[in-house]
Every structure is written in structure tokens, then in C-alpha cells.
C-alpha positions as CSV (number, residue, x, y, z in Angstrom):
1,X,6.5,-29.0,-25.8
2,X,3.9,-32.2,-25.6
3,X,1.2,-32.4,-23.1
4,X,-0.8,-36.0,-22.3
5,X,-4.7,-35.6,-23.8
6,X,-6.9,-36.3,-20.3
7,X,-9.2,-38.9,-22.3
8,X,-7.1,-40.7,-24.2
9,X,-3.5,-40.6,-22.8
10,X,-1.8,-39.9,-26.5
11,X,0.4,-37.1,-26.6
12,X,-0.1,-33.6,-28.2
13,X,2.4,-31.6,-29.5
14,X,2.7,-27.9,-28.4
15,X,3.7,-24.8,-30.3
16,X,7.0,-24.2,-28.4
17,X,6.4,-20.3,-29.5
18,X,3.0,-20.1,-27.7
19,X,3.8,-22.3,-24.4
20,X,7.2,-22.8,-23.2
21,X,8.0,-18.9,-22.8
22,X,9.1,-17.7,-20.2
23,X,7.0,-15.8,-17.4
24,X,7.1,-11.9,-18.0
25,X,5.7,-11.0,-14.7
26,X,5.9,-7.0,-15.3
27,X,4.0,-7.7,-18.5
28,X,1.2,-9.7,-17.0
29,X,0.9,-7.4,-14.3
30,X,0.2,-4.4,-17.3
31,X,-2.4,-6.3,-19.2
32,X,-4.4,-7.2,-16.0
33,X,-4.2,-3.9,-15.0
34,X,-5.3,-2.5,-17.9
35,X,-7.8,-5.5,-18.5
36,X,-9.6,-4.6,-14.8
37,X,-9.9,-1.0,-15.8
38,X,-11.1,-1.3,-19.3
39,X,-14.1,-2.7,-17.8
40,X,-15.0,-0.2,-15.1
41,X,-18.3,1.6,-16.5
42,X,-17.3,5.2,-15.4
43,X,-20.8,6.5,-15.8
44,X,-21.4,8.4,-12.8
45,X,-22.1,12.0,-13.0
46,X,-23.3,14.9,-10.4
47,X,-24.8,17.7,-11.1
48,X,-22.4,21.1,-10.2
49,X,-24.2,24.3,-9.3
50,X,-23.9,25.8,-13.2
51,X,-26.2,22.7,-14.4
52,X,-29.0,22.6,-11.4
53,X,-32.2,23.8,-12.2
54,X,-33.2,27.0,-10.9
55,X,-33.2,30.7,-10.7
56,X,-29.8,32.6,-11.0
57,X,-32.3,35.4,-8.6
58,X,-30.1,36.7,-5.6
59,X,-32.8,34.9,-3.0
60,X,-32.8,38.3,-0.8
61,X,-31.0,41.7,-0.2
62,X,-27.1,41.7,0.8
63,X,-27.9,43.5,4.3
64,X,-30.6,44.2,6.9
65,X,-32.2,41.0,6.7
66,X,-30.8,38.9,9.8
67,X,-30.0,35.9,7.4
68,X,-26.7,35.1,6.2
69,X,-25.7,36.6,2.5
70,X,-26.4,34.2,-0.4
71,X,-26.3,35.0,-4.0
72,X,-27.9,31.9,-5.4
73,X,-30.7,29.0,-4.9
74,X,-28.1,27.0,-6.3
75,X,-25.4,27.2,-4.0
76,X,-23.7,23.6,-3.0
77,X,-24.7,24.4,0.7
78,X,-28.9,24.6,0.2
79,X,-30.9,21.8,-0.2
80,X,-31.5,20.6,-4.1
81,X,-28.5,23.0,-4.6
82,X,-25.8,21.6,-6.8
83,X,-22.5,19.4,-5.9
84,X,-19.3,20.8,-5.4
85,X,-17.1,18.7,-7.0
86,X,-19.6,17.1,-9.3
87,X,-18.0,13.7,-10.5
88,X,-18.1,13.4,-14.0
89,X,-18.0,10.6,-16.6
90,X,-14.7,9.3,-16.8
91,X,-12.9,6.7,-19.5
92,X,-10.7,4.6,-17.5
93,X,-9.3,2.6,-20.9
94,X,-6.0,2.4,-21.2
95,X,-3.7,1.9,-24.1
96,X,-1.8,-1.6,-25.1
97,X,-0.4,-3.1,-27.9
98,X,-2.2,-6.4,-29.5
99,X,1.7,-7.9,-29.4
100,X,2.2,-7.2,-25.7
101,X,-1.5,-9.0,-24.9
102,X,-0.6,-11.9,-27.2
103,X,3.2,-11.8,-25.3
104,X,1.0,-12.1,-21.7
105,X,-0.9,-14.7,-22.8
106,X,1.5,-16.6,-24.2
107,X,3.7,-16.1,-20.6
108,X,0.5,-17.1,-18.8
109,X,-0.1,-20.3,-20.9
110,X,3.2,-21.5,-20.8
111,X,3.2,-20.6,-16.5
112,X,0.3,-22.8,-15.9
113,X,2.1,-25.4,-17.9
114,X,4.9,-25.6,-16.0
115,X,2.9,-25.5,-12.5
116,X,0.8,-28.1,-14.0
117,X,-2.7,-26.3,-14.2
118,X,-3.7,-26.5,-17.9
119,X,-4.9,-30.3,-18.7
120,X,-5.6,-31.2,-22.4
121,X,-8.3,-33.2,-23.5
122,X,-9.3,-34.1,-27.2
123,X,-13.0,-32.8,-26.2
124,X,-15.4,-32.0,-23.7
125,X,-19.0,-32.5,-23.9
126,X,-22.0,-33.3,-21.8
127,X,-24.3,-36.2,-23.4
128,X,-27.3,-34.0,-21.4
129,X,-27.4,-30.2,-19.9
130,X,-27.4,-31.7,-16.5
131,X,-25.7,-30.0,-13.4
132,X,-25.0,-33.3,-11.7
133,X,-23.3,-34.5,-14.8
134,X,-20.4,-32.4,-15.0
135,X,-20.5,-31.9,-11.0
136,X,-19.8,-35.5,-11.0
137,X,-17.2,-35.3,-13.9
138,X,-15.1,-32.9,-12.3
139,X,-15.1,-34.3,-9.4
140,X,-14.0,-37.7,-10.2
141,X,-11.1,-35.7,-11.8
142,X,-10.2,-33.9,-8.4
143,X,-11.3,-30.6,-10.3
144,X,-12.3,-27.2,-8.2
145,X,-12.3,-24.1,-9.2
146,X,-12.0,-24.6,-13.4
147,X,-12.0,-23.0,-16.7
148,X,-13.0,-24.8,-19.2
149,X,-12.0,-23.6,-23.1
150,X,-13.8,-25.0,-25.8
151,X,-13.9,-24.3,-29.9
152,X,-16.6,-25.1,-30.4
153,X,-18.6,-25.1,-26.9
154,X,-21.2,-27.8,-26.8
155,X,-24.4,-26.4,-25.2
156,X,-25.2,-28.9,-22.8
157,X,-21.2,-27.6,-21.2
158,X,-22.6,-24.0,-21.1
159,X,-25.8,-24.7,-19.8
160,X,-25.0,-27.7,-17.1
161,X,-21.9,-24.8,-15.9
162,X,-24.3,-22.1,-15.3
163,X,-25.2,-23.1,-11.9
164,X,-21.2,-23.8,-11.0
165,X,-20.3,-20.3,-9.2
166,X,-16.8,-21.4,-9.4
167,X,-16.7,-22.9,-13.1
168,X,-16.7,-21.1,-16.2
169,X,-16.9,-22.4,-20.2
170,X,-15.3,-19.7,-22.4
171,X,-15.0,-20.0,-26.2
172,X,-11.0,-19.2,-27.7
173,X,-12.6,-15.8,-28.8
174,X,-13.4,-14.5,-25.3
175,X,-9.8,-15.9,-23.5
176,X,-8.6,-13.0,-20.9
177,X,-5.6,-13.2,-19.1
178,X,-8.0,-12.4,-15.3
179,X,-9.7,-15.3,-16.2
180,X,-6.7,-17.3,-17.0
181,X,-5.1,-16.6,-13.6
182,X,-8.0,-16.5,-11.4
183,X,-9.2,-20.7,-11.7
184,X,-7.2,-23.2,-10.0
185,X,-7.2,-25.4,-13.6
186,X,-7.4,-25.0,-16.9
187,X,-9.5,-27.3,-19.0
188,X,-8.7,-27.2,-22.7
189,X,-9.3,-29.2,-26.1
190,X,-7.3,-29.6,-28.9
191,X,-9.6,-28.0,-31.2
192,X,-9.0,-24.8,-28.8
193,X,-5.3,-25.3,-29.3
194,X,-5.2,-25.2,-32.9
195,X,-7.1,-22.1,-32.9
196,X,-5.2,-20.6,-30.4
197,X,-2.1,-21.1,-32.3
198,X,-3.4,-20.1,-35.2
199,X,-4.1,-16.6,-33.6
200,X,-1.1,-16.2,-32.6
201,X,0.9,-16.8,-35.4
């Protein structure tokens, strides 16, 4: 597998292993999955009647009194009373093997490959943190919404992306397959790819 480095035009040889698998769709389908729900908080939490302050008191007598019976303060149905079905932290993680991530990452590299959506360059750097510097660079490369992987990331990248809603500089460390699919193009270097194939090895 070669791709064509951006900047230069010389060619860089792939690891056929890593991307020119074939797409597993099942398989990227579970990691996402499993990728979205790992990151849900699951930190709300109600109070049920057992755990509102209060007296456990029956608030009147059973009969005679006009009032409908109650045997608590607490009760869902009064005011400050507690929920009924209190919601209670929840852990929404669920369970994956580090072979079948690597195996969806690899299928998603090698897809945007093959619809011509991951671009190679031998490096990517800003000379300044400017905005309007890599506004202009992306744009003269016909670039929208991209991801740009870097090993290491050069500051002036990070800090002239932050005010691009719809670009985003990740380090090799912090690849995810949601962010992977979710960018029009993939902007990579070749330092990346080494480390990248080194991981994966």
C-alpha cells in the first residue's frame, strides 16, 4: 500500500496489515457503540422516599379527620417528599477487547483510504499560532471539515485550530474511531504513521 506525501509528492510505503484490510462494518458499528457509551457521565441520582429527610411520624390519625389517610411526610405524592423511581448512578461502560479496537481501526484506516479521505504529508506545522494561517492553508487545499493527526503536535497547530468548530488536531495517543469517521478528511504525517504502526504491531 503507498500513498503520495501532500508536500512533497514522494511516495510512502504503507503497512499492508494496518491499511488495506478490509471494512468490518459489524465491528466498527460495536466499538462506536461502545466508544459513545463509555463516555456518557451517568451521575444523576434522585432521592427515593427511604433517603429524604424527615420524620417517619404518621402526620395524623387513620380516621375522623376529613383528610385522606397518609402514613408518611415522605410519601412521593407531598411536596419535598421523595421520587418514585429515583434514578440512580449508572455505569454505561461496556466491555471490548484491545484486538477488536485495533481490528476497527485498522478497517477504518484502510476505508478512508480507499474513498480517498486520509492525505499524508511529511509534517504539518504553523510558522505562527495564527487562525488565518491555517484557515488559509486548508483552504487552498479544498479542505473542510478535517482531522488533523500529528506525533508530535506543533503548538502553533493546536492553538491556530482552537477557533475551527469543524477542525480538530489530535496526537496518535488520543485516535478514536468517532472521530475517525465523523471529519470529511484525514490529515496525517508520517511521523504519526510510524507510530501508529508501531502500536499496532
Amino acid at each position: 500500500m503507498e500513498l503520495i506525501l501532500q508536500d512533497t509528492n514522494k511516495i510512502h510505503v504503507l503497512s499492508e496489515k494496518i491499511f488495506n484490510v478490509s471494512f468490518n462494518e459489524p465491528l466498527v458499528h460495536q466499538i462506536v457503540v461502545t466508544y459513545l457509551a463509555r463516555k456518557r457521565q451517568g451521575s444523576k441520582a434522585q432521592k427515593s422516599r427511604s433517603e429524604v429527610s424527615g420524620s417517619g411520624k404518621k402526620p395524623w390519625r387513620q380516621k375522623g379527620t376529613g383528610k385522606a389517610r397518609a402514613g408518611s411526610l415522605r410519601s412521593p405524592i407531598w411536596r419535598s417528599g421523595g421520587v418514585t423511581f429515583a434514578a440512580k448512578p449508572k455505569k454505561y461502560i461496556l466491555k471490548i477487547n484491545k484486538k477488536m479496537y485495533q481490528g476497527a481501526l485498522k478497517s477504518i484506516f484502510s476505508e478512508l483510504i480507499r474513498q480517498n479521505r486520509l492525505f499524508l504529508f511529511a509534517d504539518f506545522f504553523l510558522e505562527s499560532p495564527k487562525t488565518k494561517i491555517l484557515f488559509k492553508k486548508l483552504q487552498s487545499m479544498n479542505f473542510k471539515r478535517v482531522l488533523i493527526i500529528a506525533d508530535p503536535i506543533n503548538q502553533n497547530l493546536s492553538y491556530a485550530a482552537r477557533n475551527l468548530y469543524y477542525v480538530c488536531v489530535l496526537s496518535v495517543n488520543a485516535i478514536n474511531p468517532v472521530s475517525l469517521i465523523s471529519y470529511d478528511t484525514v490529515l496525517i504525517t508520517v511521523s504519526a504513521i510510524k507510530k501508529i504502526e508501531d502500536m499496532f504491531q
